[in-house]
VEXLO-696970 format. One record per residue (C-alpha): x, y, z; residue number from 0. Coordinates in nm, 3 decimals, padded with zeros to 5 digits. Layout:
N
+---------+---------+---------+-----+
!      xx !      yy !      zz !   k !
+---------+---------+---------+-----+
!       X !       Y !       Z ! NUM !
...
+---------+---------+---------+-----+
//
This chain:
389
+---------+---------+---------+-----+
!      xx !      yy !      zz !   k !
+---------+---------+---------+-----+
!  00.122 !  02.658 !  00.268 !   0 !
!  00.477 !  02.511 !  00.358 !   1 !
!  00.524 !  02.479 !  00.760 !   2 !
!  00.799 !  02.704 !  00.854 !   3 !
!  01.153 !  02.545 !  00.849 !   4 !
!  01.069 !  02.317 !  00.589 !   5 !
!  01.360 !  02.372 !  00.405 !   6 !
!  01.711 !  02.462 !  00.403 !   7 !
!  01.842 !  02.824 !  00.516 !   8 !
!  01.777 !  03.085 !  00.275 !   9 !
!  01.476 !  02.941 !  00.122 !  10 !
!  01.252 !  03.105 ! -00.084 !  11 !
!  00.888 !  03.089 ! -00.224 !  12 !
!  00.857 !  02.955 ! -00.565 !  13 !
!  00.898 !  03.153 ! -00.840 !  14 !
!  00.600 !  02.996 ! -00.946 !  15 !
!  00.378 !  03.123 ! -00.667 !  16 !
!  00.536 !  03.472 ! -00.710 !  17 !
!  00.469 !  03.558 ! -01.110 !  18 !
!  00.079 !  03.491 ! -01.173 !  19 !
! -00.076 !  03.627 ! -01.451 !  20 !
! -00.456 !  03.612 ! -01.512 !  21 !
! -00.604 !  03.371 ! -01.781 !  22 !
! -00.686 !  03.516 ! -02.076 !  23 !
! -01.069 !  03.564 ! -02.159 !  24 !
! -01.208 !  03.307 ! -02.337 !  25 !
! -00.929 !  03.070 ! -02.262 !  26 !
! -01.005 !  02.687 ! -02.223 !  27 !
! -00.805 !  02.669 ! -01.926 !  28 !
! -00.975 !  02.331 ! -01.796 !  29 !
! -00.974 !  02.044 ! -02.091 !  30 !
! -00.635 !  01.976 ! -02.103 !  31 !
! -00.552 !  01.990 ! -01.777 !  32 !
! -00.858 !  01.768 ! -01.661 !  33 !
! -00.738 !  01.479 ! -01.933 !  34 !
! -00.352 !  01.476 ! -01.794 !  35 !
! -00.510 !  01.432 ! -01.445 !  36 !
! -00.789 !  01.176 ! -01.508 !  37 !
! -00.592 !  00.988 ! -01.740 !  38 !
! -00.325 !  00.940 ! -01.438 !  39 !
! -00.619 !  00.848 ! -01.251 !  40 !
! -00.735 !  00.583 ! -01.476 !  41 !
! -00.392 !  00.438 ! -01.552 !  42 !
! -00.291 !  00.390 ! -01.165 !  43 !
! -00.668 !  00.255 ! -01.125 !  44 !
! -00.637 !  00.022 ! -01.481 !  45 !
! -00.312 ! -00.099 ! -01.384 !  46 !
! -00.384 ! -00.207 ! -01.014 !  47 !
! -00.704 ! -00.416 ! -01.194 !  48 !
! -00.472 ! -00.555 ! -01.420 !  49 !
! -00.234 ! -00.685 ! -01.210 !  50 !
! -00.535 ! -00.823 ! -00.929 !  51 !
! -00.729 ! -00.954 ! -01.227 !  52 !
! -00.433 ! -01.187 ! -01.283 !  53 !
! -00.326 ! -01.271 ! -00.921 !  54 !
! -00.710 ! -01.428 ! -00.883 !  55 !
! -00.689 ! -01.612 ! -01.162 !  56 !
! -00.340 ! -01.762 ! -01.106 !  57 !
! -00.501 ! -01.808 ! -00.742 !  58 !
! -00.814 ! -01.985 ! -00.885 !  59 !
! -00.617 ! -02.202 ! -01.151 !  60 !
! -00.358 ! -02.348 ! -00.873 !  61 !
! -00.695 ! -02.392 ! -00.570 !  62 !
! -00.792 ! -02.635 ! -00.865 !  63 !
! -00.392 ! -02.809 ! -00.945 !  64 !
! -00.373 ! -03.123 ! -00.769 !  65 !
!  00.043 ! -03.153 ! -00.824 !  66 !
!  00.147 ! -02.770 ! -00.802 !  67 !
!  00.219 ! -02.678 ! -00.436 !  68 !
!  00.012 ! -02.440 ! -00.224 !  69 !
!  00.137 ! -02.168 ! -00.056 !  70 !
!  00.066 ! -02.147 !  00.268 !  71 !
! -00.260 ! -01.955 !  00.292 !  72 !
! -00.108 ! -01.688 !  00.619 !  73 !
!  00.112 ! -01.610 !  00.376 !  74 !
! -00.101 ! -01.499 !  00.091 !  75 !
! -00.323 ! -01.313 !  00.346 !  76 !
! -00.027 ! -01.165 !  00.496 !  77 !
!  00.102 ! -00.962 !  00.172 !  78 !
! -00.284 ! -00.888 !  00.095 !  79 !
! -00.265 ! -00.733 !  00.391 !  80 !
!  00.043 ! -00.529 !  00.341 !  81 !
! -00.048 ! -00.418 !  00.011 !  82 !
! -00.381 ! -00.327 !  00.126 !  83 !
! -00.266 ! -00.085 !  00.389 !  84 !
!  00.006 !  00.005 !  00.171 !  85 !
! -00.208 !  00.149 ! -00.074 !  86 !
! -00.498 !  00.337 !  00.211 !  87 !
! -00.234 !  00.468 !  00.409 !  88 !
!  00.035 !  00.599 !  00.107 !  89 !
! -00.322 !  00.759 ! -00.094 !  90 !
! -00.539 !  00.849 !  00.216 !  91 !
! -00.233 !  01.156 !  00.256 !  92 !
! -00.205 !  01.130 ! -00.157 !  93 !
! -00.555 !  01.315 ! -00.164 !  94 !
! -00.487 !  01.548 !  00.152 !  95 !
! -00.163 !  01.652 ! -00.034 !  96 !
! -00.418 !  01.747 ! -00.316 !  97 !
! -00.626 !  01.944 ! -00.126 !  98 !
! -00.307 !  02.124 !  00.019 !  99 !
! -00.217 !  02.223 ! -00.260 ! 100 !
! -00.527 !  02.341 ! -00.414 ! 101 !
! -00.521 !  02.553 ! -00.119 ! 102 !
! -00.210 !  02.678 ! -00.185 ! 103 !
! -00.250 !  02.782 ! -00.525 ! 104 !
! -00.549 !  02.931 ! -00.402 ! 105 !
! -00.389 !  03.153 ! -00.125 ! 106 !
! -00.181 !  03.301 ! -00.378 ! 107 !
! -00.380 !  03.307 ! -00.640 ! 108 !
! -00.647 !  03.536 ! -00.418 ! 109 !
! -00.458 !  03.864 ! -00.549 ! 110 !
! -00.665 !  03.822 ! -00.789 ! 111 !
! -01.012 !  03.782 ! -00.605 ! 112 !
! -01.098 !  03.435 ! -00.710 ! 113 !
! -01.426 !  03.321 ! -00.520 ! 114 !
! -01.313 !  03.081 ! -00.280 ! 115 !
! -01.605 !  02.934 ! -00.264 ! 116 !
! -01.603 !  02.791 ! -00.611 ! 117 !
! -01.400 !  02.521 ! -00.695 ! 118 !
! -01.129 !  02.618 ! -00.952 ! 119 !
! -00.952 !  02.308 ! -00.998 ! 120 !
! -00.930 !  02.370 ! -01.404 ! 121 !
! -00.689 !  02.646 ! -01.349 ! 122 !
! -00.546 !  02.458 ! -01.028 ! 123 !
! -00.453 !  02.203 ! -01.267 ! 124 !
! -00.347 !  02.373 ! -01.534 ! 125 !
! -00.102 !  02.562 ! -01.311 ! 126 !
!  00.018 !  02.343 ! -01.110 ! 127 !
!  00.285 !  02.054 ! -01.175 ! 128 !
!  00.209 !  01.820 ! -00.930 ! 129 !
!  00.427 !  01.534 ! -01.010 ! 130 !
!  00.765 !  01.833 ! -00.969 ! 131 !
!  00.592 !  02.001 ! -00.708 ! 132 !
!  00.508 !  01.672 ! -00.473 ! 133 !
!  00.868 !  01.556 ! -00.556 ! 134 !
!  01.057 !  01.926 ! -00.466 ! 135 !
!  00.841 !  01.894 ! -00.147 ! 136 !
!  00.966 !  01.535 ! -00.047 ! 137 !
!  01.311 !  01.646 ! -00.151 ! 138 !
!  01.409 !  01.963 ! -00.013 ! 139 !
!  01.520 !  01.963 !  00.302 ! 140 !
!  01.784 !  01.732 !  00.508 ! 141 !
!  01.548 !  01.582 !  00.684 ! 142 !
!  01.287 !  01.514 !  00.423 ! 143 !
!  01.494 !  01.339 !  00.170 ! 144 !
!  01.625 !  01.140 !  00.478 ! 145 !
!  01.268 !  00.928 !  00.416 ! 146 !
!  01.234 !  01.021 !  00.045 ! 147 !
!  01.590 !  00.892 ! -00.108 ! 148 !
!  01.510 !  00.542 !  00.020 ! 149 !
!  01.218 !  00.528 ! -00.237 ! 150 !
!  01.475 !  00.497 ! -00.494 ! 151 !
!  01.634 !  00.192 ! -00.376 ! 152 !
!  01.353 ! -00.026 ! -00.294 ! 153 !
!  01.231 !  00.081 ! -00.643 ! 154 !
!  01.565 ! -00.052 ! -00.776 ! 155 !
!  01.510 ! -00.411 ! -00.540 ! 156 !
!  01.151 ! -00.447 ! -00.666 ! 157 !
!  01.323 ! -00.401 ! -01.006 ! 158 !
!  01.628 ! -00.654 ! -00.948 ! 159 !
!  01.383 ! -00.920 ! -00.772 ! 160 !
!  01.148 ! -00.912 ! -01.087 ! 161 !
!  01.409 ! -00.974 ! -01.309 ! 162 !
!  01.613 ! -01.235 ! -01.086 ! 163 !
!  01.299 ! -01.389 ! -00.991 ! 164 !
!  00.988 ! -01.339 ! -01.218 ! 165 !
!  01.121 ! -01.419 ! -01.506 ! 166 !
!  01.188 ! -01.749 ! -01.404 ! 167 !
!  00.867 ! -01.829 ! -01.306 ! 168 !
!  00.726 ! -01.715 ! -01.604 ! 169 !
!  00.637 ! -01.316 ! -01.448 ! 170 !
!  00.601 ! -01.194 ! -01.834 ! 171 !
!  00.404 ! -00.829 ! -01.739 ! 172 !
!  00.679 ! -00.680 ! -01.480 ! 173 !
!  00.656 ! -00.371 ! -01.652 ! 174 !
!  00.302 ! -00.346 ! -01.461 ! 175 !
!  00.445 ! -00.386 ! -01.155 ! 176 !
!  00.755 ! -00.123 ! -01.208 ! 177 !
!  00.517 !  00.151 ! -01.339 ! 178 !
!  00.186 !  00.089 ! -01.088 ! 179 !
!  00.531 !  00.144 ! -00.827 ! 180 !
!  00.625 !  00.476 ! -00.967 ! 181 !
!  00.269 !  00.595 ! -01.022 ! 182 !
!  00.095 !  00.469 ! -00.694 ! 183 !
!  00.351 !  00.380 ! -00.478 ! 184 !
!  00.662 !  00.104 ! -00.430 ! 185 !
!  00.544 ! -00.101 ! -00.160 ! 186 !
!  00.182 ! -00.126 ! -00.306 ! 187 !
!  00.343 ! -00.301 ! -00.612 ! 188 !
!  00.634 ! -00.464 ! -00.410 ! 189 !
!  00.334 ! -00.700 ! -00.238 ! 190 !
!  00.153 ! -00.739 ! -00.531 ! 191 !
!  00.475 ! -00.880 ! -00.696 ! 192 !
!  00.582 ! -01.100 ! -00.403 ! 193 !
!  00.132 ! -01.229 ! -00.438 ! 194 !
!  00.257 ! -01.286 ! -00.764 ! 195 !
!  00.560 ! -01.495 ! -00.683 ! 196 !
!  00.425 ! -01.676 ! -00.424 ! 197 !
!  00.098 ! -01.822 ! -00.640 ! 198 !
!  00.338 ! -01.898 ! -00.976 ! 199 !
!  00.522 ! -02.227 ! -00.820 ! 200 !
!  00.833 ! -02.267 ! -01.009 ! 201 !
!  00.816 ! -02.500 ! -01.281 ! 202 !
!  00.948 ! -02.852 ! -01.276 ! 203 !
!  01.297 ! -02.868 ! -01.539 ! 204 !
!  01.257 ! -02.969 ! -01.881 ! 205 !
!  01.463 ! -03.183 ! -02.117 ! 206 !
!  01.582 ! -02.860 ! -02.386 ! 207 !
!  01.823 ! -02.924 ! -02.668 ! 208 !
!  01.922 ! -02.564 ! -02.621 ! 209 !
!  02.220 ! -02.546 ! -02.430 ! 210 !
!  02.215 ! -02.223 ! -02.215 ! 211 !
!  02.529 ! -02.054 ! -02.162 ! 212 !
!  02.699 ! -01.816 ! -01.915 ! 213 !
!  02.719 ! -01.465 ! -02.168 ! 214 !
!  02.873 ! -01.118 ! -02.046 ! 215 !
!  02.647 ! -00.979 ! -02.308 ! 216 !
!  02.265 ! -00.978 ! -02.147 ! 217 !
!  01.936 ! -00.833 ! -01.976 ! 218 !
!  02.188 ! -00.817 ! -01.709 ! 219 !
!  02.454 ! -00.552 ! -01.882 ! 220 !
!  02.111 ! -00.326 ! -01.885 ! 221 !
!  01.999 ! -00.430 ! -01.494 ! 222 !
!  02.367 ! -00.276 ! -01.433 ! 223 !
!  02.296 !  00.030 ! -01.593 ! 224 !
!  01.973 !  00.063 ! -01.415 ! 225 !
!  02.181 !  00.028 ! -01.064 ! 226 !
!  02.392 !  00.309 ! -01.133 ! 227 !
!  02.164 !  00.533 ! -01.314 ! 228 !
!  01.937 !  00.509 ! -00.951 ! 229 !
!  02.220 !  00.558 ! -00.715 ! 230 !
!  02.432 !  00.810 ! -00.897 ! 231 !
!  02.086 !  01.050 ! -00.912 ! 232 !
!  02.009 !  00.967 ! -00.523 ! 233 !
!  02.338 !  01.059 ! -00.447 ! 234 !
!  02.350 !  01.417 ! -00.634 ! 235 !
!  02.009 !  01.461 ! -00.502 ! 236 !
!  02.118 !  01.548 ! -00.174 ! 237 !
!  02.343 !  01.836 ! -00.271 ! 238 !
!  02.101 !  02.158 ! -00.205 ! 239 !
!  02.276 !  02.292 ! -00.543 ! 240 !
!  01.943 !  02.085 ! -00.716 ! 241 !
!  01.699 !  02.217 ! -00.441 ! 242 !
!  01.716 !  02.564 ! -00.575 ! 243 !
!  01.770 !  02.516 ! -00.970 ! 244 !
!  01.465 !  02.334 ! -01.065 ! 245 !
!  01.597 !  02.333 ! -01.453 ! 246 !
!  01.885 !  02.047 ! -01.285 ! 247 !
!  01.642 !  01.921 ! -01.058 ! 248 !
!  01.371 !  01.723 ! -01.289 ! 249 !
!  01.607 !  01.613 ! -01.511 ! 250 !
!  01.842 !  01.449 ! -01.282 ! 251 !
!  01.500 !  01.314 ! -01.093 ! 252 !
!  01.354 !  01.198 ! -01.459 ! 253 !
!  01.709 !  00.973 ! -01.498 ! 254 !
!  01.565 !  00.661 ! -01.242 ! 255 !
!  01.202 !  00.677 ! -01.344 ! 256 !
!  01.308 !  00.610 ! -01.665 ! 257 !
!  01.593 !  00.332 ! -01.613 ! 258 !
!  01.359 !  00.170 ! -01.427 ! 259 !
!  01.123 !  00.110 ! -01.692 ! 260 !
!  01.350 !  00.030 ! -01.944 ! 261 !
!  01.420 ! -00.352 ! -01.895 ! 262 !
!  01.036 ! -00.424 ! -01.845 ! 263 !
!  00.921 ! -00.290 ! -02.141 ! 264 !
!  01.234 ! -00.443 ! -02.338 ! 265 !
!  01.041 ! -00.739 ! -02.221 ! 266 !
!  00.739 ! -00.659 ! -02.365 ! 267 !
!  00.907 ! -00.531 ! -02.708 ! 268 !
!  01.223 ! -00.646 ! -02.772 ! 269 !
!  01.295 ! -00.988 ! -02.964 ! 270 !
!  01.369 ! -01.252 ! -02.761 ! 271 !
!  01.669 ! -01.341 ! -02.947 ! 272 !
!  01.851 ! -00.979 ! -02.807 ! 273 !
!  01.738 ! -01.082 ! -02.434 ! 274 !
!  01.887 ! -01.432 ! -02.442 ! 275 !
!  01.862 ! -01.651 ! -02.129 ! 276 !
!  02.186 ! -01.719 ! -01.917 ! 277 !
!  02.259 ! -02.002 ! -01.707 ! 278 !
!  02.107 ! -02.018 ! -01.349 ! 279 !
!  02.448 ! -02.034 ! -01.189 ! 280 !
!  02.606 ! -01.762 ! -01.382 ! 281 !
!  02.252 ! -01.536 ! -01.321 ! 282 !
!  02.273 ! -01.593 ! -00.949 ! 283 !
!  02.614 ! -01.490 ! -00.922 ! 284 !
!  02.559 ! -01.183 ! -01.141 ! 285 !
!  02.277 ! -01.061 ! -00.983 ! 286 !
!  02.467 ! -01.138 ! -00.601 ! 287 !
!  02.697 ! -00.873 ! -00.754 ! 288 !
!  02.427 ! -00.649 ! -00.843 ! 289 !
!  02.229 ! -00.689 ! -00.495 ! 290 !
!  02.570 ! -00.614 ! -00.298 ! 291 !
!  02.644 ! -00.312 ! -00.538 ! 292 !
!  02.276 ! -00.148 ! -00.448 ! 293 !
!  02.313 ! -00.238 ! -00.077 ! 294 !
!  02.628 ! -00.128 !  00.017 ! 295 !
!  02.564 !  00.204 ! -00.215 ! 296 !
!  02.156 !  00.226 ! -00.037 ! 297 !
!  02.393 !  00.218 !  00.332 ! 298 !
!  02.619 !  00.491 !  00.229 ! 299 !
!  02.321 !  00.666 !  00.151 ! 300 !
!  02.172 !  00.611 !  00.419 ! 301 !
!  02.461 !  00.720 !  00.644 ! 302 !
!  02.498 !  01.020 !  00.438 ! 303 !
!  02.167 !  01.176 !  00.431 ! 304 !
!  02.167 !  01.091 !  00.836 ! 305 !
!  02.436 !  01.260 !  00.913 ! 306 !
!  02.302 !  01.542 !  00.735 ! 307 !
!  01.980 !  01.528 !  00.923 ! 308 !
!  02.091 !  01.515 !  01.269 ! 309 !
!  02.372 !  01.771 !  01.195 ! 310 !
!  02.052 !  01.990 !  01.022 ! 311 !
!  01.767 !  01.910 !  01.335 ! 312 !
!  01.887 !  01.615 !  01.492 ! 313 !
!  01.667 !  01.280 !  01.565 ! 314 !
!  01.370 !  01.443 !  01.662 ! 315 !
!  01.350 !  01.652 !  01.277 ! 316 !
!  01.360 !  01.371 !  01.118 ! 317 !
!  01.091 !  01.217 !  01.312 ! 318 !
!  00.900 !  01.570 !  01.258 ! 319 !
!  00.949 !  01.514 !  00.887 ! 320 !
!  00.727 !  01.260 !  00.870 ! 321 !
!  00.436 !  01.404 !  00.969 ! 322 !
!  00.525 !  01.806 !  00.802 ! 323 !
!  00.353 !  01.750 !  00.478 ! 324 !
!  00.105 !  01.510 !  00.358 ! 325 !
!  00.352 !  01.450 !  00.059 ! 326 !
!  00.620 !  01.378 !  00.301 ! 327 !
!  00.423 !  01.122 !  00.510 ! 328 !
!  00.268 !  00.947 !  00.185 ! 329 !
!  00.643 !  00.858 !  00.099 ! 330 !
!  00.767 !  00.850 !  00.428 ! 331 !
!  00.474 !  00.542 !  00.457 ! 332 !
!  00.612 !  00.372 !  00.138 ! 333 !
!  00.924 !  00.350 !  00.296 ! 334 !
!  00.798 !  00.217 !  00.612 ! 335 !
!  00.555 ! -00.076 !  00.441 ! 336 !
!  00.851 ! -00.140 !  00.174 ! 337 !
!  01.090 ! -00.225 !  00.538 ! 338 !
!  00.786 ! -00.425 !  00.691 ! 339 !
!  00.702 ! -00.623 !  00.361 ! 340 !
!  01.073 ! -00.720 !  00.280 ! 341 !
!  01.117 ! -00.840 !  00.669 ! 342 !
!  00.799 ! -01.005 !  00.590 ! 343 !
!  00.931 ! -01.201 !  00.269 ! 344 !
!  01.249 ! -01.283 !  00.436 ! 345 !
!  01.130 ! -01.408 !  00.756 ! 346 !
!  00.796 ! -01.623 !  00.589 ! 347 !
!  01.018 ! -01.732 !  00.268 ! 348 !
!  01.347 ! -01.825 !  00.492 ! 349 !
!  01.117 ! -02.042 !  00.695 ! 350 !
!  01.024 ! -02.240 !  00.395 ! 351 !
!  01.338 ! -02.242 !  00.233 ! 352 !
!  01.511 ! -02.379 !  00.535 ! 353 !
!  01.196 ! -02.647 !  00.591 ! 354 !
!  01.232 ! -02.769 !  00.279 ! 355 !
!  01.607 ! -02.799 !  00.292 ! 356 !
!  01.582 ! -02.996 !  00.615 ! 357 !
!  01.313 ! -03.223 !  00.426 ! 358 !
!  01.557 ! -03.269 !  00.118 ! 359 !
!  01.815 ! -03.367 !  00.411 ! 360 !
!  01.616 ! -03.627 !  00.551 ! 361 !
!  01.445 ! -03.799 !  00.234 ! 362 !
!  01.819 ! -03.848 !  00.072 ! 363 !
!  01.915 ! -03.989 !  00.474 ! 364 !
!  01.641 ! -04.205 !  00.468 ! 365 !
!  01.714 ! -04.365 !  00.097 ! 366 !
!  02.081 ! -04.426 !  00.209 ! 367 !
!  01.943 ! -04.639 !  00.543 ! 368 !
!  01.701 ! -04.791 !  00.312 ! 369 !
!  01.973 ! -04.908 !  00.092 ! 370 !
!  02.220 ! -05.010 !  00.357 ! 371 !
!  01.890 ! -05.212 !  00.499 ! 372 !
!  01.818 ! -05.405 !  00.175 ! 373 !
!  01.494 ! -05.316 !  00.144 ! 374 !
!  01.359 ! -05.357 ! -00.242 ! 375 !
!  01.301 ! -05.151 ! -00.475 ! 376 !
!  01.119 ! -05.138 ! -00.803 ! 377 !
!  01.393 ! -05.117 ! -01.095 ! 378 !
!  01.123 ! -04.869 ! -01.261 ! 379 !
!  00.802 ! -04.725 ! -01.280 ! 380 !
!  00.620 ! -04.943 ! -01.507 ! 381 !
!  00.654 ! -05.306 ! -01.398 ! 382 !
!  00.687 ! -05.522 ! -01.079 ! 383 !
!  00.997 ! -05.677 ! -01.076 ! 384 !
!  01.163 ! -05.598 ! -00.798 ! 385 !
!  01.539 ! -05.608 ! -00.745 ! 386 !
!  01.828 ! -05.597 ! -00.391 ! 387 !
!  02.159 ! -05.373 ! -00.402 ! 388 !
+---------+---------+---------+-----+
//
């Protein structure tokens, strides 16, 4: 059952814990409801393989590469690591939210002397919306939706990164990651995207006839769309008018699930000719727009559903929040590992970024004293004659 002073003042129980009605003799109350569950099972279990399967063999294929760079191997062990306990800590309170609200359903559903020693999870299932319920539980309340509403932005980063990043070293399955996020959890498919990034070494330039240009008309136009159809909903979210109308509340929660996936699976099933490649340049500047737009609207947000908070139960309630519900904390975790891994990327990524700028710096300082010196040179690759400037 919900701790007390979960919620907002005035709230009620669920209508849907009030107005039970027995099953029906005869009813199959257990098939359908069993293959909706199990199938979610499978697909968060198929598409975590999936994505492994290929992060060991682009592991295996580059241990083997004797031109491709390695990463550096505390790295790769580092992100393991994060989505590892990621994915224990966000599911370990996954299944005790499960079993909280079997028992629930079950409390209320005693009126009408259900043994409580046999397992009805058939009817449990059948009567229960877990997805609405788990997302009305991490919603509701100031304090809650202080952790929950970040969700949505690091959801829209994982998405940006993919598409400013992945693509470009050849990423072709970031639907995979986007949906294993929204089905499992963000920061579990935030490391196993940044695994992914940092074993697919970018590609040397080719020679291409085709001239790429800088278009307004592009994947981009539709990454836009995604930005505001994330914010806009994490913004309304936070009125209590959606907290208590549940027929407004889906739908407007629905809107960023499925802007999320659209660009990824455009990917996947969309011509290539309507997804046509812009210039680097104009891409990086595009997307800077983008990144500023979703952190600058994620820090309103943020300021927002604080001062709601603290107003509501100060400091300490949202602290409490974490730990009220199991639903709660198995967000309020993805939030916490998404912080940790980004800090993670930034700090470990910077580092090399920075190294290798410094060794750019000194190879190009080193050929200008070499020239200045005399020292000779081949005049190409293939011969011996050598040649002074």
């Amino acid at each position: 059952m919900a701790p007390p002073n979960f919620g907002p003042p005035d709230y009620s129980i669920p209508q849907r814990y009030m107005n039970r009605t027995p099953p029906p003799e005869g009813a199959d109350t257990n098939t359908r409801a069993y293959l909706i569950f199990f199938s979610y099972m499978l697909t968060c279990f198929g598409i975590s393989v999936f994505i492994i399967q290929r992060i060991l063999k682009k592991n295996a294929v580059l241990q083997k590469s004797t031109t491709a760079s390695q990463p550096p191997s505390q790295h790769v062990w580092l992100f393991s690591a994060l989505a590892a306990g990621s994915l224990l800590t966000t599911w370990s309170f996954m299944v005790r939210y499960f079993n909280m609200s079997y028992k629930t359903w079950l409390m209320w559903r005693s009126y009408y002397e259900l043994d409580p020693h046999h397992r009805h999870w058939g009817l449990w299932l059948k009567e229960t919306s877990l997805f609405r319920e788990a997302w009305e539980l991490v919603v509701v309340g100031n304090a809650r939706y202080w952790w929950s509403h970040q969700i949505f932005f690091f959801a829209l980063g994982l998405g940006l990164y993919m598409e400013q990043k992945g693509i470009r070293r050849g990423v072709k399955y970031s639907w995979a990651f986007m949906l294993l996020g929204q089905i499992v959890a963000i920061s579990f498919a935030t490391n196993l995207f940044l695994l992914t990034l940092l074993l697919s070494p970018p590609t040397p330039s080719q020679p291409t006839s085709r001239i790429q240009r800088s278009s307004w008309l592009g994947p981009w136009l539709v990454n836009l769309g995604s930005v505001l159809a994330t914010a806009i909903p994490a913004f309304l979210l936070a009125d209590d008018h959606y907290w208590h109308h549940s027929t407004d509340f889906l739908p407007l929660l629905l809107i960023p699930h499925v802007a999320l996936l659209v660009m990824p699976f455009a990917r996947v099933f969309a011509p290539a000719r309507l997804l046509p490649d812009n210039s680097v340049a104009f891409d990086n500047k595009v997307y800077s727009y983008m990144w500023a737009l979703t952190i600058g609207n994620a820090g309103l947000m943020t300021l927002k559903t604080t001062y709601a908070a603290v107003f509501y139960g100060g400091f300490q309630g949202i602290l409490n929040a974490l730990m009220e519900h199991p639903a709660v904390s198995s967000i309020g975790f993805d939030v916490i590992f998404c912080w940790v891994t980004w800090f993670c990327w930034y700090s470990t990524q910077g580092e090399e970024i920075r190294s290798v700028a410094r060794e750019r710096s000194d190879r190009v300082g080193d050929m200008y004293a070499d020239d200045r010196a005399g020292i000779t040179i081949k005049s190409n690759g293939l011969d011996g004659d050598v040649r002074r400037r």
